[in-house]
C-alpha angles and dihedrals in degrees: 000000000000125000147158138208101250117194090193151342128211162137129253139114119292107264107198137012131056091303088053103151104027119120110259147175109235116211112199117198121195125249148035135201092202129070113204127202096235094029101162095188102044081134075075086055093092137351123053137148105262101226129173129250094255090044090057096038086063094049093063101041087073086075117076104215126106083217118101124167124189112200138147146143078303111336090199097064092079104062097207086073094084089050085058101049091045093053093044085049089051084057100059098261119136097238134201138177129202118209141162106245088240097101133051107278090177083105093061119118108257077231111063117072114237124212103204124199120223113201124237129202096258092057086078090223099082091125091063094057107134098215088181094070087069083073093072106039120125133217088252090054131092140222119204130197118191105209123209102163153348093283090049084052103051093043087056083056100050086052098047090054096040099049099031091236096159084058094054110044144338119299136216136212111197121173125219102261097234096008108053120051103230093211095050088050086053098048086051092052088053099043092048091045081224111180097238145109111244113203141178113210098262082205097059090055099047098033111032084235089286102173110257093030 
């Protein structure tokens, strides 16, 4: 049978992306292989309560909402993660998966919407970006850039003209909470009349980043 090591489940509204405020179920896998700089959930780096599929399953069918996020650390490092969105999409949920564009998602469920990272400069992690993966997004999928400078936010831009990816799936702004000023991100998207969503994590705001909200 079938499990995962899950770090939480639980219930808010959906802090960032193109469902940001919809009520959604948040599946939280343990582990990651990468250590970015402005990791907010490093408490999902290690832990966790190993459940089975069904068990899980079972969890998440108490909430009422249609709406149902894996994330991490990276959901993708532990393999049994495609088997489980693929059984949630089976049962009528909108699924979606955020990762952070360092593993294959090529195994990912056509159906599932997948919220890749691209990794900036600042991340620290800039060397572990997975280009290729470009090669299988979808138009319903999503690219975010935290940005946590100037340099962060030319490089995006560099990215987003060499590989198209306006022309390819939606794309999201995100600045650095306490290094990137969010209104002067905003002024330079609109200066530079750039094709992305800026947003600002609803969570953060609401919730202070308290873990499970």
């Amino acid at each position: 049978m079938s499990s995962l090591k899950i770090t939480e489940i639980f219930y808010s509204l959906q802090g960032e992306s193109n469902t940001v405020g919809l009520p959604t179920v948040f599946i939280r896998l343990t582990g990651c292989p990468l250590r970015c700089v402005y990791c907010d959930t490093a408490y999902a780096f290690s832990g966790g309560e190993r459940m089975a599929i069904d068990e899980i399953i079972n969890r998440v069918s108490q909430y009422r909402t249609k709406y149902i996020t894996v994330t991490g650390g990276e959901p993708l490092a532990q393999s049994a993660c495609l088997e489980l969105m693929s059984r949630l999409a089976d049962l009528g949920y909108q699924v979606s998966i955020e990762t952070s564009g360092a593993l294959d998602v090529s195994g990912v469920d056509d159906r599932v919407v997948k919220v890749m990272d691209l990794k900036t400069p600042s991340s620290g992690e800039l060397h572990r970006n997975l280009f290729d993966n470009i090669a299988y997004l979808k138009a319903n999928d999503q690219v975010k850039f935290v940005i946590g400078d100037d340099h962060d936010y030319q490089w995006s831009k560099s990215i987003i003209d060499q590989y198209n990816l306006d022309q390819r799936c939606d794309l999201l702004f995100s600045p650095t909470m306490g290094q990137q000023d969010p209104t002067e991100l905003a002024e330079k998207i609109l200066n530079d009349n750039l094709p992305v969503r800026f947003q600002i994590q609803l969570h953060k705001l609401l919730w202070n980043d308290a873990q499970g909200r």
